[in-house]
N, C-alpha and C positions, 0 to 999 in steps of 0.2 A: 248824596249824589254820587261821590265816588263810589258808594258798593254798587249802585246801577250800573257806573260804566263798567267795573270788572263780570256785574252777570252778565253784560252787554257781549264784550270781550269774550268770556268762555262761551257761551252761547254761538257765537262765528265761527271760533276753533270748532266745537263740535260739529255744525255746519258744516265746514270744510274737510275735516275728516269725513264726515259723513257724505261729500261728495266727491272725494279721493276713493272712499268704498265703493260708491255706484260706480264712479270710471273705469274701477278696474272690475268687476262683475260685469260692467258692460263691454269692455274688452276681451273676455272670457263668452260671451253672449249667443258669439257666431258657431254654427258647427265646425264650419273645416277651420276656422284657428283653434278651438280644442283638440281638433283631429291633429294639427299640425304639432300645435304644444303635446299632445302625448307620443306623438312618434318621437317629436324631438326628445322624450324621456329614454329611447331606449339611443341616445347618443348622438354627435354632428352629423348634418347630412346637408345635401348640397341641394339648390331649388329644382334642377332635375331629377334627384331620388327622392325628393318628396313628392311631386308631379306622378313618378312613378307608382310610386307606393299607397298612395291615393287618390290617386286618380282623377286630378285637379288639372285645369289649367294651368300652366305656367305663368299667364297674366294674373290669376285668381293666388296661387300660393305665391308670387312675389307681391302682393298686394298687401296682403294679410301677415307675412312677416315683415314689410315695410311698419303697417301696423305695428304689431308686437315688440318690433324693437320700439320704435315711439315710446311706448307704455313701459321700458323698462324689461321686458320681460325675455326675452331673446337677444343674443347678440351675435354677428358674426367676425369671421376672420379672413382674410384673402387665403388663397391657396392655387396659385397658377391661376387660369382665365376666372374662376368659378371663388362662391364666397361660400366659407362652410358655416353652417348656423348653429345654435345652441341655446341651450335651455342658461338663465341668468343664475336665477334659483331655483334648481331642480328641486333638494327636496322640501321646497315651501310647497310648491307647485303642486307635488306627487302628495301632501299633505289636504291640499285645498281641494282636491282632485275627490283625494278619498271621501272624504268629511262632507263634501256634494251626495259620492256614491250614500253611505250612511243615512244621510237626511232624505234623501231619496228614495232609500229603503223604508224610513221609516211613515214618512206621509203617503205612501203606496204609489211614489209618482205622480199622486194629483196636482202636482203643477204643470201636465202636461195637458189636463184639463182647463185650466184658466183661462174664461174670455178674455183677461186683458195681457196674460204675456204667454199664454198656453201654444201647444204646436201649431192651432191654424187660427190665431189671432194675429191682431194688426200690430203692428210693431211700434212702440214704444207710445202707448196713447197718453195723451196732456190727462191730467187731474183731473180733467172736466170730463172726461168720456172715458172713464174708468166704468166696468160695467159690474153691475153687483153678481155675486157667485149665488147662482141658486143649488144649495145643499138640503142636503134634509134636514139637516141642523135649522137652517134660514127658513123652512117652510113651518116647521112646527109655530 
């Protein structure tokens, strides 16, 4: 009985790691906070030079680094009226970043394809309405 409750036990931790991964993947999810997270790679900048430099609303990039900090991943600092932002863990980031480009090189982008999380699918579908990939692999 005790070895069940310790498979019980590791079996949760993995779970939970496992959904500490998706939260942060899903954090990363949206375009303009990777947009935002890679400008913030080239150093602090303040909600109107990012506004500017991407061409976001001001309601939208202070949203989304509200966000980010949440997740740990940005932090700011006062500096006169204006808060200056920042990258937490640059080069984890600039790591995860890459290793996206890579994997994306390598499966030729076909996750841009995908019914269920592809560029013109519906966002975040339950299990149940997960739509099967028709490949030519799947047809043979």
């Amino acid at each position: 009985m005790l070895f069940r409750d310790e498979e019980k036990v590791a079996s949760e931790e993995v779970d939970d790691g496992l959904m500490v991964a998706a939260a942060l993947f899903h954090g990363l999810s949206d375009p303009s906070r990777l947009a935002i997270l890679q400008h913030l790679t080239l150093g602090e900048h303040r909600v109107r030079d990012l506004t500017d430099h991407l061409g976001l609303a001001q309601s939208t990039v202070s949203a989304h680094l509200g966000c980010l900090r949440e997740c740990g991943l940005v932090s700011s600092r006062p500096e006169g009226r204006a808060s200056l932002f920042s990258l937490v863990a640059g080069p984890e980031l600039l790591a995860v970043l890459a290793a996206a480009e890579r994997l994306l090189a390598t499966t030729g982008n076909k996750v841009a394809l995908c019914p269920n999380y592809g560029i013109r699918a519906a966002v975040n579908p339950e299990p149940q309405d997960l739509k099967l990939h028709l490949t030519e692999e799947s047809d043979q």
